[in-house]
C-alpha positions as CSV (number, residue, x, y, z in Angstrom):
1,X,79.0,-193.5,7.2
2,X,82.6,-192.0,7.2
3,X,82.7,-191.6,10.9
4,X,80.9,-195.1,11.6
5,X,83.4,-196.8,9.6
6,X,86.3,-194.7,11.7
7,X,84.9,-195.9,15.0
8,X,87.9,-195.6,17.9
9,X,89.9,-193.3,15.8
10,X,90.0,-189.0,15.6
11,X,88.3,-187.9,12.9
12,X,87.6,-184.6,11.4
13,X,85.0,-182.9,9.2
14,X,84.2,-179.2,7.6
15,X,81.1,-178.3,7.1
16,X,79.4,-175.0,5.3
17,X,76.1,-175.1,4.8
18,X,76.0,-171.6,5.3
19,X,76.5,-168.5,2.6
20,X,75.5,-165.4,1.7
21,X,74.2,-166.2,-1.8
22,X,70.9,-168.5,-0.1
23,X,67.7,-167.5,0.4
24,X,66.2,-166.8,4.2
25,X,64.2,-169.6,4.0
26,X,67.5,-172.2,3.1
27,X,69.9,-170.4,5.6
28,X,66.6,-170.8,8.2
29,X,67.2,-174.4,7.7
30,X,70.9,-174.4,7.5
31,X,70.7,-173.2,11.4
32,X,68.2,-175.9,12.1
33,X,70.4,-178.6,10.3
34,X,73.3,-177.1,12.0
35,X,71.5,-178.0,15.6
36,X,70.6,-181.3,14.6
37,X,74.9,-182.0,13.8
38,X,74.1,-182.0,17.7
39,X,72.3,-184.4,18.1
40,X,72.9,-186.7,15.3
41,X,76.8,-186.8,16.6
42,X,76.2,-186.7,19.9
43,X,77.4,-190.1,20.8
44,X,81.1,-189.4,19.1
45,X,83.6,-187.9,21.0
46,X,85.9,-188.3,18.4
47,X,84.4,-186.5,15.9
48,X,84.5,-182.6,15.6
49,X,83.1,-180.6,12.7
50,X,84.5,-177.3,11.8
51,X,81.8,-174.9,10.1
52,X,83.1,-172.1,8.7
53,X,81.3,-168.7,8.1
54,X,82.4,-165.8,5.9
55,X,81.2,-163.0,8.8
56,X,81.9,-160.6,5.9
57,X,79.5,-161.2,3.7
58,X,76.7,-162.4,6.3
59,X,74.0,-160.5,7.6
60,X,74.4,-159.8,11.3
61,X,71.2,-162.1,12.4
62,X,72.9,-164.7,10.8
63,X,75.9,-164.8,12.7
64,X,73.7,-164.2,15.7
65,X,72.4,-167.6,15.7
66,X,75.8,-169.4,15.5
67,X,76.1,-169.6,19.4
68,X,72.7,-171.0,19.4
69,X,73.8,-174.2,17.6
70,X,77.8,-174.5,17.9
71,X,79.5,-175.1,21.1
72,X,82.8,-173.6,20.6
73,X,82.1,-170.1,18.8
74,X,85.3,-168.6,17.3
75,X,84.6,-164.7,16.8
76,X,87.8,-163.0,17.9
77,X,90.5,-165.6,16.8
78,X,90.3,-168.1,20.1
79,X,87.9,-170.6,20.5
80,X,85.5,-170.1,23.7
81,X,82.9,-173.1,25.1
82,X,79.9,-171.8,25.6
83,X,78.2,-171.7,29.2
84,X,74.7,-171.7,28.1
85,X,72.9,-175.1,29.2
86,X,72.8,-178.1,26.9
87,X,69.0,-177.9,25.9
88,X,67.4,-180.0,23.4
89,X,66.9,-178.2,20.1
90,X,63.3,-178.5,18.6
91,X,64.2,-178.4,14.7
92,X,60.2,-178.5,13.8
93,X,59.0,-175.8,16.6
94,X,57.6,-172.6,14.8
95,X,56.0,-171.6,12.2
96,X,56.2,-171.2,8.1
97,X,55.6,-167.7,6.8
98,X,52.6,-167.6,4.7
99,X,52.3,-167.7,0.4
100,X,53.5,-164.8,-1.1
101,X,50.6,-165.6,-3.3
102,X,47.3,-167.3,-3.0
103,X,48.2,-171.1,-3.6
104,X,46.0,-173.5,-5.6
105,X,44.3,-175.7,-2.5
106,X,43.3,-179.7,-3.2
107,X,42.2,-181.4,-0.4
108,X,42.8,-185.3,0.4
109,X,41.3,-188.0,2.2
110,X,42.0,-191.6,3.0
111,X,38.5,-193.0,0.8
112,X,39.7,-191.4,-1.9
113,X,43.5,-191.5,-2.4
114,X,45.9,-194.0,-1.8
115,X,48.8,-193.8,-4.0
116,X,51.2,-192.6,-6.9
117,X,53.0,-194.6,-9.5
118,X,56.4,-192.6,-9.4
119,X,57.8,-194.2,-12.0
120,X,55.2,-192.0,-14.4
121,X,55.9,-188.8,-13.1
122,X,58.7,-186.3,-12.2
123,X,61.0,-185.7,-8.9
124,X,58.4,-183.0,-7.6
125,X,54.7,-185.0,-7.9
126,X,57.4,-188.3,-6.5
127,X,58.0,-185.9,-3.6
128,X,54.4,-184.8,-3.3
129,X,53.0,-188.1,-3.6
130,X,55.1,-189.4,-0.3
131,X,54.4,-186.8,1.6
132,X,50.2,-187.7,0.9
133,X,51.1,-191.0,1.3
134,X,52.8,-190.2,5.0
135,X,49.5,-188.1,5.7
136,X,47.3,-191.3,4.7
137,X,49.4,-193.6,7.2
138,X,50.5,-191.3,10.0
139,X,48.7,-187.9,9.6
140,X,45.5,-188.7,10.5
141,X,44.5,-190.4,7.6
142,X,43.8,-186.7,5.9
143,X,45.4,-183.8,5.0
144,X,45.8,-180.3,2.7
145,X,47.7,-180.0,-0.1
146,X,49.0,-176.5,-1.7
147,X,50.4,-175.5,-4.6
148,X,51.8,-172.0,-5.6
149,X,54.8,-170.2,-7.5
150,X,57.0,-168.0,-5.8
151,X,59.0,-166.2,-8.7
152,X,61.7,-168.8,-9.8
153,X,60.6,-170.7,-7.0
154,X,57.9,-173.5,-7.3
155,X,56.4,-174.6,-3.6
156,X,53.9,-177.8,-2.5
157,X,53.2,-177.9,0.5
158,X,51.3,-180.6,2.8
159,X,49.8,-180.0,6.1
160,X,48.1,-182.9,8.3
161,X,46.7,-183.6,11.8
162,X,50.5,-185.8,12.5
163,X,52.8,-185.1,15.1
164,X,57.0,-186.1,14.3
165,X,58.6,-186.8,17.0
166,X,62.1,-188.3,15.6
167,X,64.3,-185.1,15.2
168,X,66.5,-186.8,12.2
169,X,63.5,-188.1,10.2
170,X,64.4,-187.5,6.5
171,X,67.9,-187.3,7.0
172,X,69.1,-190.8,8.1
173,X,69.8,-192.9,4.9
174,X,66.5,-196.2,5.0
175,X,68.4,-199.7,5.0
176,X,67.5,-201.0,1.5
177,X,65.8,-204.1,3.5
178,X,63.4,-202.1,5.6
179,X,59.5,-201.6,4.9
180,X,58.5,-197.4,4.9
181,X,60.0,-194.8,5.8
182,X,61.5,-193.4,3.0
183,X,59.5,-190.1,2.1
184,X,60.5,-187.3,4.0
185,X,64.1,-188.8,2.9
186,X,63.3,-189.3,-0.6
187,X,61.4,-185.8,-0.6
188,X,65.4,-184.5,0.9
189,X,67.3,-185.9,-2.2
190,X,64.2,-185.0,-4.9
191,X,64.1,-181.2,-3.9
192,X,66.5,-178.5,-3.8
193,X,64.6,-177.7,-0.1
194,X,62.7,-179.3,1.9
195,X,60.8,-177.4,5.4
196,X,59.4,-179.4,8.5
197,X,57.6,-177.6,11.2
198,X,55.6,-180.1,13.6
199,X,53.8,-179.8,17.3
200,X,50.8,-180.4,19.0
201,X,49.2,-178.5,16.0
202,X,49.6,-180.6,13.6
203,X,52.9,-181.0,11.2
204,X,53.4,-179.3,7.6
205,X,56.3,-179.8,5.3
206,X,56.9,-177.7,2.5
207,X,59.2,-178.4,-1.0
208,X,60.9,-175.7,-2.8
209,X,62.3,-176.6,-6.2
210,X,63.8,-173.9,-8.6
211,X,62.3,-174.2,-12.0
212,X,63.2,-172.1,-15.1
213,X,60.5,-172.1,-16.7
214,X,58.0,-172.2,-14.1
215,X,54.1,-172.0,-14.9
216,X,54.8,-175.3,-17.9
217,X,55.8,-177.2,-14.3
218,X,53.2,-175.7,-12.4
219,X,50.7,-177.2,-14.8
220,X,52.3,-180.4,-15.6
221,X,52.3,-181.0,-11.5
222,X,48.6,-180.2,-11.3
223,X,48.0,-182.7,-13.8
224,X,50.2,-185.2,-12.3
225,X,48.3,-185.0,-9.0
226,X,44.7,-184.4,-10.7
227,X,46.2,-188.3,-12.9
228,X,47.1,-189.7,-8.9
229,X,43.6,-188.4,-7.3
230,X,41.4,-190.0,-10.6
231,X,43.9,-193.2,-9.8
232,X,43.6,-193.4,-6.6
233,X,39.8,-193.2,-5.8
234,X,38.3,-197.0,-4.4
């Protein structure tokens, strides 16, 4: 919005994402999100984004991947353009590294769910119930849901027969007037992280959200979903 409503003039942004203290699976996504910058600014020649990274503190893989996803790498105190070519960057390509643990599995099919009434229930089953709903209307009409606890960490995952195709899905803001659309970005502002991988294989997105006390949230989410599969059934 900043850099729409600055059209025609410089404008200037700093960005980090990116710190020691985050787990593999956010700074995975922080270089992801870095590549989509890319893309989603692609079109603004007047806008350049400075991201910082504290090389002291940051694993050497990490810093690895900067080239990969910023064009002018500054390692050695001078800023040099990279040669490489200009590919597009597949943010959903690859895979998710499997449970830790053995999750609880609940499978779902168009006959017999249809919905969720949010309003009811808390950010996490919201989340989860758009992401079934996006399954319903544009996975195939089917799909696998999976629940697990990975220490402090409390996962859902969905997995479907869909395909995404737009790179920036979940992270463009819905106009307020349009019909749909809104989970994967509602499922970005619910959750402390949110994980996309799609292909030809099929598309699963996973939610992490960091819970203190974890197994009363584990339960109370079952029985939100086992409440929106009795609700649901036609």
């Amino acid at each position: 919005d900043f850099v729409d409503e600055h059209r025609g003039r410089p404008v200037r942004g700093i960005g980090e994402p990116v710190w020691a203290a985050r787990s593999p699976a956010a700074l995975e996504e922080c270089h992801r999100h870095e590549a989509l910058l890319n893309l989603a600014f692609a079109e603004d020649p007047d806008f350049q984004l400075l991201c910082p990274y504290d090389a002291g503190s940051l694993p050497s893989h990490v810093l690895e991947r900067i080239v990969l996803s910023h064009r002018h790498p500054d390692q050695t105190g001078g800023s040099h353009e990279r040669v490489e070519s200009d590919h597009r960057f597949d943010a959903f390509a690859g895979q998710l590294p499997p449970p830790a643990v053995t999750p609880d599995t609940l499978d779902f099919g168009l006959a017999e769910r249809a919905g969720l009434d949010a309003t009811a229930v808390a950010d996490l089953i919201t989340a989860t119930s758009e992401l079934a709903a996006n399954s319903i209307m544009h996975g195939g009409g089917s799909g696998t849901l999976r629940l697990w606890q990975d220490g402090a960490t409390l996962l859902v995952e969905v997995e479907d027969r869909g395909l995404i195709e737009e790179p920036l899905v979940g992270r463009l803001r819905p106009d307020i007037t349009q019909e749909g659309g809104r989970g994967l970005w509602l499922a970005n502002q619910l959750c402390d992280l949110v994980q996309i991988r799609s292909g030809v294989q099929g598309t699963v997105v996973r939610l992490h959200m960091q819970v203190g006390e974890s197994a009363p949230v584990l339960e109370r989410l079952g029985a939100g979903i086992g409440r929106w599969a009795e609700h649901s059934s036609a």
